[in-house]
N, C-alpha and C positions, 0 to 999 in steps of 0.2 A: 749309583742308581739314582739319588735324587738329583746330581746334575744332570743326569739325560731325561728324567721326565722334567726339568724344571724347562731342560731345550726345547723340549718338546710340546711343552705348555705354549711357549714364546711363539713356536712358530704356528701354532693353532692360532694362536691371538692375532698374527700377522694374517693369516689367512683370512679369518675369520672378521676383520675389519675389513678385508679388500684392498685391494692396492689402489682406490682414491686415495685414502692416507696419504701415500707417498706423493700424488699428483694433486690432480682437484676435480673436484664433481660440477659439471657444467649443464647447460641444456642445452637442444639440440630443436630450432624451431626454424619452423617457415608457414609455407602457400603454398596449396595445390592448386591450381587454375587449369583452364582451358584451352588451346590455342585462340582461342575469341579473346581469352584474358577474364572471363566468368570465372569467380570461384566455383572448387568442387565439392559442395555437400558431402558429407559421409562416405568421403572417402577411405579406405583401410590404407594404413601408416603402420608397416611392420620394422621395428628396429633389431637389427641382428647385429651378432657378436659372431663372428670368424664361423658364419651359416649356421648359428643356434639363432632362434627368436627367443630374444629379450623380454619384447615390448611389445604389446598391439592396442593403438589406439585410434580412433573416425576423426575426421577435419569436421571443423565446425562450420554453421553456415556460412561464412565466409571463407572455408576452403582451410583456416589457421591449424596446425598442430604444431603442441611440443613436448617433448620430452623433456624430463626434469630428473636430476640428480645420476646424470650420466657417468661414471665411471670412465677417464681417460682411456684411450683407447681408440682406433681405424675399427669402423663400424658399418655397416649399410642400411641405406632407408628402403623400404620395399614398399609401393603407391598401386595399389589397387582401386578399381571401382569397376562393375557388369557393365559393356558396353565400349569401353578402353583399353588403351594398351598399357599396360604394368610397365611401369619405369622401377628399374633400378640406382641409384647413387651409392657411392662411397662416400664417408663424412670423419673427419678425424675429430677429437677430443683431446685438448692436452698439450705438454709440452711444449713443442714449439708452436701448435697450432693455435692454442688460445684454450681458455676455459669453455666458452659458448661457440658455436656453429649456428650461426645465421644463415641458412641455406638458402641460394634463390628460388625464385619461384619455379617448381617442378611442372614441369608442362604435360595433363594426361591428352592425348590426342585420341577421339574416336575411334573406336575398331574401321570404320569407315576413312575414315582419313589417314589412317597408314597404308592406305594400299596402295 
């Protein structure tokens, strides 16, 4: 009995650290800009994990976000702002890919300018 709640402890603790532990916790930053190459104010930066949101943070006046203490892991950015068209990316974290994701500049284009 006390070996299996002692297992059972272990793998609570495993869990319960995350599996950074076993990789490494990175961040996940860039630019949202404009087809003009203007940064994008307050724009919405949703970071998902295999379609759950994570994270939701605004670019700053100069368009910057980033996420910090990323969990290793294939992830997505979701870029909103009224008036634009929502870009989606994939961004990996980890192993072979690196600790940090410098992501390039994600370009929102006018609802006008997609058409």
């Amino acid at each position: 009995m006390t070996k299996k709640l002692f297992i059972l402890i272990i793998l609570l603790s495993i869990l319960t650290v995350g599996w950074g532990a076993f990789g490494c916790n990175g961040i996940i930053a860039g630019r949202v800009i404009t087809s003009f190459g203007t940064p994008v104010a307050d724009a919405t930066v949703n970071l998902y994990y295999y379609k759950v949101k994570i994270e939701e943070i605004s670019t700053t006046a100069e368009g910057a976000y980033q996420f910090t203490d990323v969990v290793w892991g294939k992830y997505s950015l979701k870029v909103e702002k009224e008036g634009y068209v929502t870009q989606e990316i994939p961004v990996s974290i980890g192993e072979s890919y690196g600790c940090n994701a410098e992501i390039d500049d994600i370009v929102l284009l006018k609802e006008n300018e997609a058409r």
